[in-house]
FIBATI-708525 format. One record per residue (C-alpha): residue number from 1; residue in one letter; y, z, x. Coordinates in pm, 1 decimal. Each point is the difference from the previous one (the first is absolute). Layout:
! FIBATI-708525
<pt k="NUM" r="A" c2="Y" c3="Z" c1="X"/>
...
END
This chain:
! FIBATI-708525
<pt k="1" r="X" c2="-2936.3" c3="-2947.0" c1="-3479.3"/>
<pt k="2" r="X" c2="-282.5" c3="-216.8" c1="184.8"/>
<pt k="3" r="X" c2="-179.5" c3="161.2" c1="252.6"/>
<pt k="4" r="X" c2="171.8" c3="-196.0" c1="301.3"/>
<pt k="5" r="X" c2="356.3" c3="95.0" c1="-110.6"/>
<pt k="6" r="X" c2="-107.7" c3="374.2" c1="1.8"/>
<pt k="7" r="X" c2="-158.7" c3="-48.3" c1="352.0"/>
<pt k="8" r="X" c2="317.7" c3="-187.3" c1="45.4"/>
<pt k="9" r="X" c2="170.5" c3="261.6" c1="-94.6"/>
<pt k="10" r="X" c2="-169.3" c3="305.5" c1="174.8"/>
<pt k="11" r="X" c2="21.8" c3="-227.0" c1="300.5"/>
<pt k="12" r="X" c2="347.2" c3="63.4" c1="-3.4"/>
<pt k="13" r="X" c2="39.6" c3="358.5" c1="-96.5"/>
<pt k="14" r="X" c2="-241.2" c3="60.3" c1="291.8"/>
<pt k="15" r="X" c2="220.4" c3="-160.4" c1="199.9"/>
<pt k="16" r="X" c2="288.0" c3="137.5" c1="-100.5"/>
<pt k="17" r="X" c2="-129.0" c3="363.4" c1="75.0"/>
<pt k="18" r="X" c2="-113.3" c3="-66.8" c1="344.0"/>
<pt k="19" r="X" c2="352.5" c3="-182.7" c1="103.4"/>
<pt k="20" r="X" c2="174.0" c3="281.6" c1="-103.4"/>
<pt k="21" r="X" c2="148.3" c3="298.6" c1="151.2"/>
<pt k="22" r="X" c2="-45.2" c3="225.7" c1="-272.7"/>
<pt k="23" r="X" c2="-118.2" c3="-52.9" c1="-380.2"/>
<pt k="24" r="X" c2="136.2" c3="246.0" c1="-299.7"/>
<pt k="25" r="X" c2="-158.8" c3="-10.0" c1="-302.2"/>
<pt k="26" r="X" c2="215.4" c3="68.5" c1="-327.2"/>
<pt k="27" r="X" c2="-61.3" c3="27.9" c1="-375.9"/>
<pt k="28" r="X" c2="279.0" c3="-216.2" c1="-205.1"/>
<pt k="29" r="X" c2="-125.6" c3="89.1" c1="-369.9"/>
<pt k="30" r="X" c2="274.1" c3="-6.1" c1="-185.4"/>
<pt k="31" r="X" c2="184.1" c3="-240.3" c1="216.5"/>
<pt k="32" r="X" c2="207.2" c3="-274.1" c1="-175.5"/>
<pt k="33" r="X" c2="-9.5" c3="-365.4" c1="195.5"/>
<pt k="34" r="X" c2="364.6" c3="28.9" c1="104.0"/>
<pt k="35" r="X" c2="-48.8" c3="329.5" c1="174.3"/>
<pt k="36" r="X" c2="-349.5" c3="-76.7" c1="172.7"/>
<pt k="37" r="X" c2="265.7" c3="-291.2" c1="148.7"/>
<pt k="38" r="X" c2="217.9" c3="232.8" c1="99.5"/>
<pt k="39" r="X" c2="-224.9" c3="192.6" c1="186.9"/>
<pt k="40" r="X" c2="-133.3" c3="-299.7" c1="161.5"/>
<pt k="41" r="X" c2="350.2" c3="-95.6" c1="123.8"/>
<pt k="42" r="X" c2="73.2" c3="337.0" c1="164.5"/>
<pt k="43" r="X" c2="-315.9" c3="-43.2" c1="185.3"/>
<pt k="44" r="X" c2="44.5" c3="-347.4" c1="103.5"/>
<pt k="45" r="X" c2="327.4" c3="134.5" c1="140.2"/>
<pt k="46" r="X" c2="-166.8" c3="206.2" c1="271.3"/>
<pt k="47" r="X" c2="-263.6" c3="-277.4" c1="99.7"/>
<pt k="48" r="X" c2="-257.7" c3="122.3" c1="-281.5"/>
<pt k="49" r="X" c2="-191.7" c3="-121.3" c1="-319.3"/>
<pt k="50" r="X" c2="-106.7" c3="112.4" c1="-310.5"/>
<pt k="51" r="X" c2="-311.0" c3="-124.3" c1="-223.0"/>
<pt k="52" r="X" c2="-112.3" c3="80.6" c1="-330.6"/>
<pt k="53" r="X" c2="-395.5" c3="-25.5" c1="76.0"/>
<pt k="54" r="X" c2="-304.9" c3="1.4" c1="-214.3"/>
<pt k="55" r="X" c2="-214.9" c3="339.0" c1="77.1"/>
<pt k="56" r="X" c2="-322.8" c3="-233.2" c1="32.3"/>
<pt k="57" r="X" c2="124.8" c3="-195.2" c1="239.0"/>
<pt k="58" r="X" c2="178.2" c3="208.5" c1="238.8"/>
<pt k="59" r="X" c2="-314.8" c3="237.7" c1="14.1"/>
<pt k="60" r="X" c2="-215.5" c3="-329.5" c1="104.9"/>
<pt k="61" r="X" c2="288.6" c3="-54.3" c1="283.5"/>
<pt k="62" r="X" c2="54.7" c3="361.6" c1="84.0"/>
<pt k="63" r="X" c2="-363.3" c3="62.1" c1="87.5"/>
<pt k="64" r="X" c2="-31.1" c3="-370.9" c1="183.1"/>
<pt k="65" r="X" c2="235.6" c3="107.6" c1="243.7"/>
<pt k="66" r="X" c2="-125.4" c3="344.6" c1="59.8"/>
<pt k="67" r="X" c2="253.1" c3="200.1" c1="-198.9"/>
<pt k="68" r="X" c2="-278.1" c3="166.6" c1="-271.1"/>
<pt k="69" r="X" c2="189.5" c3="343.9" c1="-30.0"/>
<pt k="70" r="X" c2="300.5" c3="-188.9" c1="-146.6"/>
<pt k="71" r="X" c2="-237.2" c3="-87.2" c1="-257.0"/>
<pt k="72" r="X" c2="25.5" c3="278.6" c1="-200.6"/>
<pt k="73" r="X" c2="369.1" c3="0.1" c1="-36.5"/>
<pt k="74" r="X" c2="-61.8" c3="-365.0" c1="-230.0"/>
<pt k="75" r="X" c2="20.7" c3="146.0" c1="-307.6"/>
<pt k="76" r="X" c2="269.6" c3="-117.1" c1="-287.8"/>
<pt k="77" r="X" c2="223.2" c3="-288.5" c1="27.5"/>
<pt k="78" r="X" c2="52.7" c3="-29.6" c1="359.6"/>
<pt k="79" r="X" c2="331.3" c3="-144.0" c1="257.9"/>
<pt k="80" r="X" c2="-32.9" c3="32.2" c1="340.9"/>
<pt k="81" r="X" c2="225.8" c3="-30.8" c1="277.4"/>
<pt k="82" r="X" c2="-138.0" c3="-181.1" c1="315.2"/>
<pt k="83" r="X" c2="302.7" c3="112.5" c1="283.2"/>
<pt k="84" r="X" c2="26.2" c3="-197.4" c1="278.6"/>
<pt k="85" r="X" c2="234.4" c3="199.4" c1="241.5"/>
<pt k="86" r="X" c2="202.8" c3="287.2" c1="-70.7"/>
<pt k="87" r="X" c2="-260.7" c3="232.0" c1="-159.6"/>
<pt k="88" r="X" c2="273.9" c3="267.3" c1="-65.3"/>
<pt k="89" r="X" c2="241.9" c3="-202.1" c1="-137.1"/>
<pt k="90" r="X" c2="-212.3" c3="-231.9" c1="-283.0"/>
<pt k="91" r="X" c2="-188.9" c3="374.3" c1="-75.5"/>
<pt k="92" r="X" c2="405.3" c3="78.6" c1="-93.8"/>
<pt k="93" r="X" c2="58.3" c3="-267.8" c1="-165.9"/>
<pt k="94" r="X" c2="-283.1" c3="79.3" c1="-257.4"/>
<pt k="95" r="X" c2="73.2" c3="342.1" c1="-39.7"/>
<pt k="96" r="X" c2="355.6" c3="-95.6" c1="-87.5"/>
<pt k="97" r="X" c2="-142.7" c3="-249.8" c1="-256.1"/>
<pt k="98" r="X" c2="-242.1" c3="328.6" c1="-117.3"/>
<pt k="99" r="X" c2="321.7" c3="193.0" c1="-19.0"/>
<pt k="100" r="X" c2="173.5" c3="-261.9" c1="-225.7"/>
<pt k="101" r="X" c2="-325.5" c3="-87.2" c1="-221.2"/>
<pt k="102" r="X" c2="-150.3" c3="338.3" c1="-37.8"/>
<pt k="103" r="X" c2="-322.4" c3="-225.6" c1="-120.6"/>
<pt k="104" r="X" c2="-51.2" c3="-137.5" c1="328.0"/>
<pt k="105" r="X" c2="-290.1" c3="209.3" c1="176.6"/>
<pt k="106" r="X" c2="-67.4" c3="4.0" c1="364.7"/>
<pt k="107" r="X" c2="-362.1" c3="87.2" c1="18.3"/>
<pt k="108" r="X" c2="-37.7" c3="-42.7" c1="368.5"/>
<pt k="109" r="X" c2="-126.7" c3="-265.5" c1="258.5"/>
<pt k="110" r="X" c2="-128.5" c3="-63.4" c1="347.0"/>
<pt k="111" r="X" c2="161.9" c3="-3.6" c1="313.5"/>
<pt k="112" r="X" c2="-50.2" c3="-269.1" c1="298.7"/>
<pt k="113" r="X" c2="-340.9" c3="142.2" c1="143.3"/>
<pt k="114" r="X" c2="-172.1" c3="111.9" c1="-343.5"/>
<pt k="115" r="X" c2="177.4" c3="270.8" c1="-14.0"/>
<pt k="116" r="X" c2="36.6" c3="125.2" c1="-398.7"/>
<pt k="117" r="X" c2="312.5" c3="149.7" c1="-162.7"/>
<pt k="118" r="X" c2="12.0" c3="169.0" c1="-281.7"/>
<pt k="119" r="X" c2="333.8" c3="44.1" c1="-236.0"/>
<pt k="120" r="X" c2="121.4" c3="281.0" c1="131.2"/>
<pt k="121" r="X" c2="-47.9" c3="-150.5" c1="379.4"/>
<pt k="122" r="X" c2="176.0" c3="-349.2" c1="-107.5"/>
<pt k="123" r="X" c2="352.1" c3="197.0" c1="-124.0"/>
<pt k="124" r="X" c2="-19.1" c3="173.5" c1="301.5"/>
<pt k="125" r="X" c2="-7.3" c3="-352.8" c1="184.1"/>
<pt k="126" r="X" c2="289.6" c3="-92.8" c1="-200.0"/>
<pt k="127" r="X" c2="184.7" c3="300.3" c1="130.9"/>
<pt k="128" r="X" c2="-40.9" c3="-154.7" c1="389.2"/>
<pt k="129" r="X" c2="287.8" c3="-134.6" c1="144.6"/>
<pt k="130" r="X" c2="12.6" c3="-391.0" c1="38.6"/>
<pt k="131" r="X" c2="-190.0" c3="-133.8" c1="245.7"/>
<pt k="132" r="X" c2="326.5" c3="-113.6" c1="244.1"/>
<pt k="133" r="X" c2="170.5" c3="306.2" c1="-23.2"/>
<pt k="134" r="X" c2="-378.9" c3="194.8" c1="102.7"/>
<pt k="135" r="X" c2="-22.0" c3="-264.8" c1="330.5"/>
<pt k="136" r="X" c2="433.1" c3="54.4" c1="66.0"/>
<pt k="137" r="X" c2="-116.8" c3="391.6" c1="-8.3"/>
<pt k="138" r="X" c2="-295.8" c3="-60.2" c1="211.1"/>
<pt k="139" r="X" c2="165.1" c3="-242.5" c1="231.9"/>
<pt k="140" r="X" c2="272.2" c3="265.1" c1="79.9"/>
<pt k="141" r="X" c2="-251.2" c3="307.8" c1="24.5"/>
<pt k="142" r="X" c2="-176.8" c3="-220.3" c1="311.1"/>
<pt k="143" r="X" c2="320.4" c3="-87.3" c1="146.8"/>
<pt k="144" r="X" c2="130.6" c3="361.8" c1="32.5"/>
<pt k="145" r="X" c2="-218.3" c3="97.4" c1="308.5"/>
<pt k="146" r="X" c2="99.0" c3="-321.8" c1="166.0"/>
<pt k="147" r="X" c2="398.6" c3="63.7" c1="-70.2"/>
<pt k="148" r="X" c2="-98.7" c3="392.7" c1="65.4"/>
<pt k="149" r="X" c2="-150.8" c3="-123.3" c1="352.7"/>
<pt k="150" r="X" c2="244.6" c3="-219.0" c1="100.5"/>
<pt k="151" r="X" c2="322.1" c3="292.6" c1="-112.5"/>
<pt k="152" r="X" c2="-227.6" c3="213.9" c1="270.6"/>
<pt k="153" r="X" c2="-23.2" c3="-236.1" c1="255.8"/>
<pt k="154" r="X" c2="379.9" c3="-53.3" c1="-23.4"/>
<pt k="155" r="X" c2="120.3" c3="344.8" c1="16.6"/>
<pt k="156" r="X" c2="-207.3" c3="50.4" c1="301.9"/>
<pt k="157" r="X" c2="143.7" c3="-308.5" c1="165.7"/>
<pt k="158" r="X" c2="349.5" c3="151.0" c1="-133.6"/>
<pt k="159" r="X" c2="-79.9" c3="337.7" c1="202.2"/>
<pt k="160" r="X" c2="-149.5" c3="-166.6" c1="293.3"/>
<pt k="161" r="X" c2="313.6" c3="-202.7" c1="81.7"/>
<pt k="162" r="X" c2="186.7" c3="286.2" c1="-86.5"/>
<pt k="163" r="X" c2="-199.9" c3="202.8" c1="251.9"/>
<pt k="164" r="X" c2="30.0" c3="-291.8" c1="257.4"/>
<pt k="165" r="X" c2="401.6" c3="-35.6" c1="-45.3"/>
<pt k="166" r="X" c2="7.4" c3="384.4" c1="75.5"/>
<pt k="167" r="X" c2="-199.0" c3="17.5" c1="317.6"/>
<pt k="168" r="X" c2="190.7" c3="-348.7" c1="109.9"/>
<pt k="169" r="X" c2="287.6" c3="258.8" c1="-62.1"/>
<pt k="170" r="X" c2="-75.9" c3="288.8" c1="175.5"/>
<pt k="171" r="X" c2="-121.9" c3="-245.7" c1="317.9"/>
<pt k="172" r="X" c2="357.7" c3="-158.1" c1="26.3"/>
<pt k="173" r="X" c2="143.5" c3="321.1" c1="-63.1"/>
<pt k="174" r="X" c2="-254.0" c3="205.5" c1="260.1"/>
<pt k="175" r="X" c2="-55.1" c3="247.4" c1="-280.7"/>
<pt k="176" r="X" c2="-347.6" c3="-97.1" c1="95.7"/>
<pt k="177" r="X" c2="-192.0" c3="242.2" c1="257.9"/>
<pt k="178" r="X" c2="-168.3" c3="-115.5" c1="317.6"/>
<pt k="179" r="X" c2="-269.7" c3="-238.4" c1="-203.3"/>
<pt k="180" r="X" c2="-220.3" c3="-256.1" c1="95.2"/>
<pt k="181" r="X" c2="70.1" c3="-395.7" c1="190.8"/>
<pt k="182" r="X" c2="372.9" c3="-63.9" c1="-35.7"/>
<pt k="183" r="X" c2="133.8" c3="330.0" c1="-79.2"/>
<pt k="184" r="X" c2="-91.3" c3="119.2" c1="322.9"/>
<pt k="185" r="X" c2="160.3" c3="-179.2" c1="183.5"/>
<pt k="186" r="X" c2="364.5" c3="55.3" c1="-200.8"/>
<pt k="187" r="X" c2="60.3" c3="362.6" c1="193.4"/>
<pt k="188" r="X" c2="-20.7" c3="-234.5" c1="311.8"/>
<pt k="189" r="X" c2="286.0" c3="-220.8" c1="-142.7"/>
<pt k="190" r="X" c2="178.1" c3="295.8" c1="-70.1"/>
<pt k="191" r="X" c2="49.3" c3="78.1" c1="394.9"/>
<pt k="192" r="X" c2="332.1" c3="-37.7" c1="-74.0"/>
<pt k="193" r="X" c2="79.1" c3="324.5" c1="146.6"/>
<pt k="194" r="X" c2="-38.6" c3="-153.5" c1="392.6"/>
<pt k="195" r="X" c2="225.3" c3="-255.3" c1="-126.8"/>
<pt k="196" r="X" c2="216.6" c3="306.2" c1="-62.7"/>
<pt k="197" r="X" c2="44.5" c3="50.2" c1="378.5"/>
<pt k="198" r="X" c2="334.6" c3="-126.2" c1="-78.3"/>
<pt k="199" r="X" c2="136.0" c3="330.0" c1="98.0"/>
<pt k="200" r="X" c2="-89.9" c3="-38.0" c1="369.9"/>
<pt k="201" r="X" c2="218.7" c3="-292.1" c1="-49.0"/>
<pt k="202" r="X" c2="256.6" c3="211.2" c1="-104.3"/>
<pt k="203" r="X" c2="19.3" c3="84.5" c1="365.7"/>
<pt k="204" r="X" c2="361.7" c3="-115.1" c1="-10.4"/>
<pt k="205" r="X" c2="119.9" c3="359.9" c1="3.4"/>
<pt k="206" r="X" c2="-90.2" c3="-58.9" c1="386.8"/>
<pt k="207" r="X" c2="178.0" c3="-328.4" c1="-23.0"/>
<pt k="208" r="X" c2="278.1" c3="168.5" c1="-97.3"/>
<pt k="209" r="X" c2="74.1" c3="132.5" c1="360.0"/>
<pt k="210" r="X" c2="323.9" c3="-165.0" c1="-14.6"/>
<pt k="211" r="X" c2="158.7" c3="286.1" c1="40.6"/>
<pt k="212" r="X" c2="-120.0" c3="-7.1" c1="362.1"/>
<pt k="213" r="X" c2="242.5" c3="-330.1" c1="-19.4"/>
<pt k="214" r="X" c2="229.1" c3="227.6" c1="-80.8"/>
<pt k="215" r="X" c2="-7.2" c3="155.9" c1="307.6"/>
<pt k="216" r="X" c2="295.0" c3="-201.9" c1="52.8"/>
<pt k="217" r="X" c2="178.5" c3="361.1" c1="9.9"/>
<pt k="218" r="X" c2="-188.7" c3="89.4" c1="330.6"/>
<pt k="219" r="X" c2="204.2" c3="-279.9" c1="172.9"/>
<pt k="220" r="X" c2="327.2" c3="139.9" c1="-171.3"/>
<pt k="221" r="X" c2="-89.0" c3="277.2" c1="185.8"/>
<pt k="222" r="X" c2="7.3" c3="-168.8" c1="305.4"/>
<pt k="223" r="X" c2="289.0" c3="-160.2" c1="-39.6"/>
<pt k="224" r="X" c2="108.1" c3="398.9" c1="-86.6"/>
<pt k="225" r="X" c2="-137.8" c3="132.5" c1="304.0"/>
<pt k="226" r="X" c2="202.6" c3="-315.2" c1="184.8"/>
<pt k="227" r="X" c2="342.7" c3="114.7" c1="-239.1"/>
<pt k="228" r="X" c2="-74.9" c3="329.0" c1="111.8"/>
<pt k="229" r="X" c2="-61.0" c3="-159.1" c1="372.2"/>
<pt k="230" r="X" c2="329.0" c3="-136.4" c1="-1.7"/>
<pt k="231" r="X" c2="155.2" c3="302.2" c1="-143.9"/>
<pt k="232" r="X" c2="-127.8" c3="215.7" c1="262.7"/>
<pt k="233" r="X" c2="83.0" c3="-234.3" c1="234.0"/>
<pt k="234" r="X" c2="370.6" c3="-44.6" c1="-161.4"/>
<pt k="235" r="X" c2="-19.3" c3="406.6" c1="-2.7"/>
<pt k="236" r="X" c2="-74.6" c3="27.7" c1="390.5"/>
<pt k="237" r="X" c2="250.4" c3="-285.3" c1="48.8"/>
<pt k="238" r="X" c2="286.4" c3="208.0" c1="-221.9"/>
END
């Protein structure tokens, strides 16, 4: 390969490492064409791409952008994965394809942020949950104190126009005692007892001295005392 193709080249790789999210390096030896394919499709499925790389070159790219403890992990034929997004899921992806070509050999890789993995770290990545269901988790952990806070704030408005229907209650009803303002002023209304002086009213007893109309039998006494009159007189006369 000419020398401007390989800068070409390294160019590229270099490129590719600092655009991505996340970089695993594998070992494919033993590989056939078809399979390395169909690892590249499962990757490409989740956003994610996978390059058979020459050793030489990638360690030229790897230490041009900073990345010089990936170095070491070069060795044999090398594929790497360059994720762009879901970390977690293109880290299962591979394992899956490790599980299904015993062959295939994660060796590791580098995080956004220089960072280095090493095998055992990158098939515990794989184990993560996807990314959407790990922001739908922490979407509803910050959302609980909100909906906690307002459920609070509703019960207490519950109880406090519970507590206001109750005294309203009790001041209709005058279960109340002598309070402040407006109560007051209710044992006031509640002279209803001089308004009770109806009895003196009921005076009537006294207007019920008709029977001294009925005296009437007085003056048939008179008119007795004149029968008698006339008897005595019709007595002396006999």
């Amino acid at each position: 390969m000419a020398r401007p193709e390989k800068v070409a080249v390294v160019d590229e790789i270099r490129e590719r490492f600092e655009s991505s999210d996340a970089s695993l390096l594998t070992e494919y030896r033993g590989l056939g064409v078809g399979e390395i394919a169909e690892v590249r499709n499962a990757l490409r499925e989740v956003g994610s791409e996978y390059k058979v790389l020459k050793n030489t070159l990638a360690r030229i790219a790897a230490r041009e952008s900073g990345m010089e403890d990936l170095v070491g992990m070069l060795e044999g034929p090398t594929a790497i994965a360059f994720i762009h997004g879901d970390v977690a899921a293109a880290a299962k992806a591979l394992d899956t394809a490790a599980k299904k070509f015993p062959v295939l050999v994660i060796k590791g890789g580098m995080l956004q942020g220089g960072k280095i993995i090493d095998s055992a770290q990158a098939k515990e990545l794989a184990g993560l949950e996807p990314r959407e269901v790990q922001l739908a988790k922490i979407a509803m952990m910050m959302n609980q104190p909100v909906q906690l806070t307002v459920n609070v704030f509703a019960a207490l408005l519950r109880d406090l126009g519970s507590m206001l229907a109750q005294v309203v209650e009790k001041k209709t009803s005058g279960e109340l005692p002598g309070g402040m303002g407006e109560a007051e002023a209710a044992p006031e209304a509640e002279a209803a007892p001089e308004a009770e002086a109806a009895p003196e009213a009921e005076a009537a007893p006294e207007a019920e001295a008709a029977p001294e109309a009925e005296a009437a039998p007085e003056a048939e006494s008179g008119t007795g005392s004149e029968e008698t009159a006339d008897g005595g007189e019709q007595e002396e006369e006999a």
